[in-house]
N, C-alpha and C positions, 0 to 999 in steps of 0.2 A: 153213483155216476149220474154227472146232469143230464139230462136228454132235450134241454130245451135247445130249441133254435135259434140262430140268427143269419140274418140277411147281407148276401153277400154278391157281388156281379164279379163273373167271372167271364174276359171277352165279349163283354158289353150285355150278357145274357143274366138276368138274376137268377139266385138260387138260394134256398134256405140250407145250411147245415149246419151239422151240431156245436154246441158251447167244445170248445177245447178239441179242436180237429188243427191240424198241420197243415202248413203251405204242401210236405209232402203228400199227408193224408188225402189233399184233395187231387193233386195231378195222379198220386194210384186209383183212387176212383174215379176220374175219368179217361182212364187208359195212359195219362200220359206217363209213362215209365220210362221212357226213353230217356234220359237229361243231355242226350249229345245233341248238340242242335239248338236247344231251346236258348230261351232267356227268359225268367221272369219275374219281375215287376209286381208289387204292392204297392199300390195308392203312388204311383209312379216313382217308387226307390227299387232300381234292381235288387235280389236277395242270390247271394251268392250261393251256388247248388249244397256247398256245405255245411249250409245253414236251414235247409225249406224243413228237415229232421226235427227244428226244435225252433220255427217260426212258427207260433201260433197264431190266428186267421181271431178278426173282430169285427165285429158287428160294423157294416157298411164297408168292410175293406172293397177297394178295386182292385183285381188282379189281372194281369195281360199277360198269355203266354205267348210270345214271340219264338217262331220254328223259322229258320235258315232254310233258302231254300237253295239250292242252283240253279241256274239256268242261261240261257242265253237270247 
């Protein structure tokens, strides 16, 4: 298993994580579980929810998660 890193912004915040980690892999590690609400975006291409399973994440990707809000 590789263990090396690479460099990725996630919400305009940088972070290193490992070679061969999932679009899903990283919204479970930072709590985002939820997928109702969201929308999110790689290097500005939205990634359909049915896909982040077996999106794999690269070196400088940008990801933006977009949460729906309501309000008035």
């Amino acid at each position: 298993m590789d263990t090396s890193l690479i460099p990725i912004t996630l919400n305009s915040e940088n972070f290193s994580i490992l070679i061969g980690k999932t679009l899903a892999d990283l919204l479970m590690e930072h709590d985002i579980v939820s997928a109702q609400g969201i929308a999110v975006a790689v290097n500005m291409q939205v990634i359909p929810k049915e896909e982040w399973s077996h999106s794999l994440l690269h070196s400088g990707d940008n990801i933006l998660i977009i949460t729906a809000a309501q309000g008035g």
